[in-house]
C-alpha angles and dihedrals in degrees: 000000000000117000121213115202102203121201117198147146134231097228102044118121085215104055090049090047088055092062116182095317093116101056080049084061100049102043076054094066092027087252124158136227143204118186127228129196131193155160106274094184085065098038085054087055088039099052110026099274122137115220107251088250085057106056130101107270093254099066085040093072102026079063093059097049088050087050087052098051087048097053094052089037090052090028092222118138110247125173104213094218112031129203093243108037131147095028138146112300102188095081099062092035094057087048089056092046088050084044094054092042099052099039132201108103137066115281094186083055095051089049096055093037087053092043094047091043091070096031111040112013102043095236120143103234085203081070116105097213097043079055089057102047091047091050086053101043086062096058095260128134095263083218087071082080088063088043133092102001098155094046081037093059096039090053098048081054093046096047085050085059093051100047093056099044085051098056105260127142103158139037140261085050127160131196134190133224082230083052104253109148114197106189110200137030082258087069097062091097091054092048086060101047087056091052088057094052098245100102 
């Protein structure tokens, strides 16, 4: 059975647009997945990224016209400059690493509800009570975002060290237990075509 490590952050554009489609992959090749969230402002200074605020103004814009043609691709809503964004990631990252841990609920679906959350619905997933919601909405006991703090926080730093030390600079990024590594939510269908063994 093949097993998928997705990095990811709750406030990238590009894990909410892809959705749950990986987890529908997945669940297609009878794959699994842990879910690993991170800081992806310290994996950019860690790896050689620069922060979105910090680009030159072309690629600026360029990503906001990528952002739009994957909204209407996806057709997922997506507001191009949410309220709260930028914000503190750690919360609802800590939440998802309590969710994964204690079981019971859907992770693809508290991705996409956290990620929603910033890009398409205008919450703040720093936010105690957004945590919550989305804990709640994926079928996961809210109080997990009140849980495991320490363990939460040593993990999210944790997750940071083995991203870089296997090779990912971007999120969403998957990597395979055969070593594959796809970089970007327009690489799902390539992921699956390597999980069916045509790619």
């Amino acid at each position: 059975m093949a097993h998928i490590d997705y990095y990811l952050s709750t406030i990238s554009p590009n894990c909410y647009l892809a959705g749950t489609r990986q987890a529908e992959i997945a669940a297609k090749h009878g794959a699994t997945i842990t879910y690993k969230p991170l800081d992806i402002m310290g994996l950019f200074s860690r790896t050689g990224g620069v922060p979105p605020g910090q680009r030159h103004q072309s690629r600026q814009e360029y990503r906001l016209l990528e952002m739009e043609r994957a909204s209407k691709l996806t057709g997922l809503p997506l507001n191009l400059k949410p309220a709260h964004w930028p914000t503190n990631p750690a919360p609802s990252s800590y939440a998802m690493i309590a969710a994964q841990n204690a079981g019971g609920g859907d992770m693809a679906a508290l991705v996409f509800a956290i990620t929603r959350a910033v890009w398409a619905e205008e919450r703040d997933i720093a936010d105690e009570d957004v945590v919550k919601d989305c804990l709640s909405a994926s079928g996961f006991d809210p109080e997990l975002a009140d849980s495991g703090l320490l363990s939460g926080a040593e993990t999210y730093e944790a997750n940071l060290e083995s991203a870089v030390n296997a090779g990912v600079f971007g999120a969403p990024f998957f990597i395979l237990d055969d070593g594959a590594r796809f970089w970007g939510q327009d690489r799902l269908e390539q992921l699956d075509m390597h999980l069916a063994g045509n790619l």
